[in-house]
C-alpha positions as CSV (number, residue, x, y, z in Angstrom):
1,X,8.6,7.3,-5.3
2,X,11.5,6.7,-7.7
3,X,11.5,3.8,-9.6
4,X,15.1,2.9,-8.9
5,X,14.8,2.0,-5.4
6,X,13.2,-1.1,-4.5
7,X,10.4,-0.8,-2.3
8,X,9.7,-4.4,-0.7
9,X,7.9,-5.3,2.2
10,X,8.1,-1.9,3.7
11,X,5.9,-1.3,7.0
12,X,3.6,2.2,6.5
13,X,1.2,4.1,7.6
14,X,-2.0,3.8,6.4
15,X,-5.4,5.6,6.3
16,X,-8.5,3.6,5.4
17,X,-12.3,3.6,5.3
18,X,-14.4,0.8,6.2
19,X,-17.8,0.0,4.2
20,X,-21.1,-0.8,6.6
21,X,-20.3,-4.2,5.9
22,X,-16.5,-4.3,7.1
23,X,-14.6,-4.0,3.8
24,X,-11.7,-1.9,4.4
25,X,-10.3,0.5,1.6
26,X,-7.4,2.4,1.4
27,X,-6.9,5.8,0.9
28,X,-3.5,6.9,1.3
29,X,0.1,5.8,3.1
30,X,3.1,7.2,4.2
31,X,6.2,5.2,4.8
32,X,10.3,6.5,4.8
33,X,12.8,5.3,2.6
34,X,16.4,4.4,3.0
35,X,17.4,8.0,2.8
36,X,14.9,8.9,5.5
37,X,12.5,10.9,2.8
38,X,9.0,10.8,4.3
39,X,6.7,9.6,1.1
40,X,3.1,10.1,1.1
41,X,1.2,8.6,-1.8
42,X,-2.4,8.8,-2.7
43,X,-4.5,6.1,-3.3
44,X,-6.8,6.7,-7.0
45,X,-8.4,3.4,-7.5
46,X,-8.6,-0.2,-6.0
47,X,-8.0,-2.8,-9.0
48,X,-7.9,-5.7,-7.3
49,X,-8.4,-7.1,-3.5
50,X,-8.5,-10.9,-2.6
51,X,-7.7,-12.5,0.8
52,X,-4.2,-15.2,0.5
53,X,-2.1,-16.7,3.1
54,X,1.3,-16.2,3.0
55,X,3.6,-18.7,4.4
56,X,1.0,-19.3,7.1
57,X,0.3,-15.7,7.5
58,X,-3.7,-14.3,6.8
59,X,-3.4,-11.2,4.9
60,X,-5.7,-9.2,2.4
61,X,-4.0,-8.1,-1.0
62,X,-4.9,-4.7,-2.8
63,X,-3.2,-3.7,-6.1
64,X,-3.9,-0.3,-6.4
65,X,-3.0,2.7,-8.5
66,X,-1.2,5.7,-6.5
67,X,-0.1,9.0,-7.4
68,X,2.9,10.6,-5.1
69,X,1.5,14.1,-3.7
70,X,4.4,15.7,-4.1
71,X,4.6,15.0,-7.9
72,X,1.2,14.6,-9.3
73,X,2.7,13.2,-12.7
74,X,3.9,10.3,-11.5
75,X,1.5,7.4,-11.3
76,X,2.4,4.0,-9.8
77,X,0.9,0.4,-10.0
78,X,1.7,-1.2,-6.1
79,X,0.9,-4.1,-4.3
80,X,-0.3,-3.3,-0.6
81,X,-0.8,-6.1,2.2
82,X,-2.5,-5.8,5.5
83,X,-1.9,-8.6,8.1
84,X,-5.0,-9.4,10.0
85,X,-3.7,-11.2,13.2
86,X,-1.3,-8.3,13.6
87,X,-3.3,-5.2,12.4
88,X,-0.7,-4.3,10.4
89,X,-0.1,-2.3,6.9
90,X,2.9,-3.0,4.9
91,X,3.8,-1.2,1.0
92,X,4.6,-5.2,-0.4
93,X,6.3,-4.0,-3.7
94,X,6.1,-1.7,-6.5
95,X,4.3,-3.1,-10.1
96,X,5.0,-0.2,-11.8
């Protein structure tokens, strides 16, 4: 991910677990940029995850910190959203 572009709102690909109790965690995603590079990026940890509602919209927030695969240096601080009525995993915006 270079930190040049801006990454906003972008819909992705997602693979998560689910805990016996229904909490979803993320572990990696996928998603293409504007020059049609296919990104996948590596979930390490989970900071933060709280439920909000966006404009009307019911959604569940992780900040998490990512590494890209293909550049294991490079460590990221991103904002990831999941829409519950539409299923639905989007990369919201880079931190860091």
């Amino acid at each position: 991910m270079d930190t040049k572009q801006e990454y906003t709102n972008i819909p992705i690909q997602l693979e998560n677990i689910c805990s016996t109790q229904g909490e979803i965690s993320p572990r990696w995603f996928r998603f293409e940029d504007e020059d049609h590079i296919i990104h996948t990026v590596k979930i390490q940890k989970i900071i933060s995850r709280k439920d909000i509602n966006f404009v009307g919209i019911r959604m569940i927030q992780f900040i998490c910190k990512t590494i890209e695969e293909d550049s294991k240096d490079r460590e990221h601080l991103v904002e990831l959203r999941y829409n519950i009525l539409l299923h639905r995993w989007y990369f919201y915006q880079m931190l860091s």
